[in-house]
N, C-alpha and C positions, 0 to 999 in steps of 0.2 A: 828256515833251517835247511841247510845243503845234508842231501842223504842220496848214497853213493851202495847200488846191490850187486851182484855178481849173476847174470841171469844163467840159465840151465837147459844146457839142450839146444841153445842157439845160435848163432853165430858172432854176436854183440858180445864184447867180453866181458863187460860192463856198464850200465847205465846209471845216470846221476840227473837229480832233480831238486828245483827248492820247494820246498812245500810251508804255504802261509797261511794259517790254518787249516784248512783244507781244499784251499786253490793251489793247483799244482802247474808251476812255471819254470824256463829254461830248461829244458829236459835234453841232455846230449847222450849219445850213445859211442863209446868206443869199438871200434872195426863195425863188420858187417856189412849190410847193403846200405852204403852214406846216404843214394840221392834218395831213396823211401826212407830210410830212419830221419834226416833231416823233416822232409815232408811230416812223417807222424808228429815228429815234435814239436813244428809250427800249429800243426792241428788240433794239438791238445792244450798247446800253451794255455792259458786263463782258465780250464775247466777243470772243475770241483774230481775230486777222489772218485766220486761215485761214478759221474757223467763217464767217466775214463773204463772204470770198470766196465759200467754196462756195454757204455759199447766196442772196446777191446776186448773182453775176457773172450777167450775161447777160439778167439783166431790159431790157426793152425798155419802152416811153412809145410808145402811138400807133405816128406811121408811122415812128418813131425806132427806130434800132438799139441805142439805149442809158437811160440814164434815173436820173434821180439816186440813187437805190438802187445801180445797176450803175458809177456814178462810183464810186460811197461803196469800194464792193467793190474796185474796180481802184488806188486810190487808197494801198491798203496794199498793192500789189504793181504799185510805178508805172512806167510806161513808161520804158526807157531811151532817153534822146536819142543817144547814142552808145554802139558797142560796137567794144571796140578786139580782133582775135583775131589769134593767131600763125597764121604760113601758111608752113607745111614746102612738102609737097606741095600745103597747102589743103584736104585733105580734112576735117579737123576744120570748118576756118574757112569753108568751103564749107555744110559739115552742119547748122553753126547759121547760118550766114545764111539760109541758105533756109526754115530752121524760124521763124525770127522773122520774115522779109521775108512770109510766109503768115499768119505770127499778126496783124501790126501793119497790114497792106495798107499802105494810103497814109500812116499815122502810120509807118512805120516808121522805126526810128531808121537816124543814119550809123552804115554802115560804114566802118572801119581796120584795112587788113592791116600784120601787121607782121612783119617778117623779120630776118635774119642779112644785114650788106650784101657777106658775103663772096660768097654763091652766092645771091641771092634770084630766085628762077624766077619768081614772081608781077609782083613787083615791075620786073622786066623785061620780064614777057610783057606789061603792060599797058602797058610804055614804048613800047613798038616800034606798038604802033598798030593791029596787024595783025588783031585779034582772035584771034587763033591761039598755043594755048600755047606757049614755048618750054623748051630745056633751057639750060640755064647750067654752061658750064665752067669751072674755075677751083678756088684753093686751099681748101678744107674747113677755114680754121684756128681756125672760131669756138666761145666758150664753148660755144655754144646746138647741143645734138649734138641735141639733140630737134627742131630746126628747120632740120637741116645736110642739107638738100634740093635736089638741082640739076634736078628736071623735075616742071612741074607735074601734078596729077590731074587725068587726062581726063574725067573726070565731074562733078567740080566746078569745073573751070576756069569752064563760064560762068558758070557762077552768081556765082562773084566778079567775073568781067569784067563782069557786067550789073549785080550789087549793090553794090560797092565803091566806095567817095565816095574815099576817099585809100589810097596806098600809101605806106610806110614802109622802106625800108634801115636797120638799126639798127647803129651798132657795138659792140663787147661792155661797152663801158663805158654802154648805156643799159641790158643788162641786169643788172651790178652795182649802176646805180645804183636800180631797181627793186628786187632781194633786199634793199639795208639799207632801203629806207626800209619794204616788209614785214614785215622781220626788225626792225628797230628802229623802230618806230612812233612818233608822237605820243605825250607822255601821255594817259592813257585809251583811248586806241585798242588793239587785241587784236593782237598780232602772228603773223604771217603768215611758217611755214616755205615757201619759193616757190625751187625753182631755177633756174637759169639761163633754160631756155626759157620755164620759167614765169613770171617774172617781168620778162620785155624788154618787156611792155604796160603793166606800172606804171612803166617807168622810164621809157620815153616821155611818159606819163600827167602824171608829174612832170617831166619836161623841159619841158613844152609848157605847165604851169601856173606853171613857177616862173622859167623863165630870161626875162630881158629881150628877150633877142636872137627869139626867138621868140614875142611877144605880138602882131606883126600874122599869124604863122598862126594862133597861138591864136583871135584873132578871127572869121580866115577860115572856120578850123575851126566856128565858135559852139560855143569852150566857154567857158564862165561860170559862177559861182555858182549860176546855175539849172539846168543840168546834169546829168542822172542818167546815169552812165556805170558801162557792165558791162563787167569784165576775165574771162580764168578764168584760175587759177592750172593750169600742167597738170603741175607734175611738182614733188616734194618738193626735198630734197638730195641729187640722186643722187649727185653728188659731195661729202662729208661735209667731207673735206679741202680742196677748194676753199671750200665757201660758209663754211665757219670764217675762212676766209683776207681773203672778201672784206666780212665784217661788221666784222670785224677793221680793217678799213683806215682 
């Protein structure tokens, strides 16, 4: 497949490559310095995604932090514009914001916390305004036991109070509607054993991309076709009996 990026900060207005599983060949660059861009591209022809990273990333141009070399490199491991994570306590979703919001500085993508709207601590404690985490009382009666959390983590509460772009209440029909479409993919697509907690960010994911009623958040949001959006699945089948039930439906 031919994939065509816009690099940042460089001279290259653009670079295009094919990539065949993860051998990455013909790489051209438009403008910039032709007889070294040519060069890099002969030198990377036949090698794999990774080979490219390692030994491109972090190349610098002058007073530049980056440089078409270090595009080239980041380009097969590209920035996500959004990353949608479950927030029990938020420890997880804490853990990796803070490790990307470091990686990406000021590129850094949006955050999406996403919860159970049974008990969601997060998603409250940021309602209320206060800055201050709260506990939430109420019924435990959701799918999502992996995310059936009523007080948030004091250690990573700010960091989502300070990282977080949107907060999400889900009910449990967003994360069945997640499990089948990973469990029952597109053709060509690879499916995905995901359960219940794990899979309430694709069903969101898929809510916010396909329902009508929700295209002016989608907007809001900027998601679009252009898009690079990171999910993590965090738990299999643990219930074997349910997720049969709900693919089933």
């Amino acid at each position: 497949m031919r994939y065509t990026v816009k690099p940042h900060n460089v001279c290259a207005a653009s670079l295009s490559f094919d990539l065949d599983d993860d051998v990455v060949r013909n790489v051209e660059f438009t403008r910039g310095c032709d007889g070294n861009l040519k060069a890099i591209s002969k030198l990377v022809d036949g090698m794999t995604v990774d080979q490219i990273y390692n030994t491109l990333h972090g190349n610098t141009c002058g007073f530049k932090d980056t440089s078409c070399a270090d595009q080239l490199a980041q380009a097969g491991h590209p920035r996500p514009t959004h990353v949608f994570l479950q927030a029990g306590v938020g420890a997880m979703a804490g853990g990796v914001l803070g490790c990307l919001a470091a990686r990406y500085g000021d590129q850094a993508p949006v955050f999406v916390s996403v919860e159970p709207e049974d008990i969601p601590c997060i998603y409250r404690s940021a309602l209320t305004g206060d800055g201050q985490p709260h506990t939430v009382a109420g019924e435990a009666g959701t799918i999502m036991a992996g995310l059936n959390c009523g007080t948030p983590c004091s250690l990573t509460w700010p960091v989502l109070r300070d990282g977080v772009t949107w907060y999400f209440a889900c009910p449990d029909a967003v994360a069945e509607a997640g499990m089948r479409r990973l469990g029952r993919p597109l053709p060509g697509d690879q499916a995905v054993v995901s359960g219940e907690s794990g899979a309430v960010t694709a069903g969101l994911l898929d809510w916010l991309t396909t329902r009508p009623d929700l295209a002016d958040l989608r907007q809001r949001m900027g998601l679009d076709r252009e898009s690079v959006i990171l999910l993590f699945s965090t738990e299999g089948d643990t219930d074997p009996d349910h997720y049969r039930q709900v693919l089933c439906d």
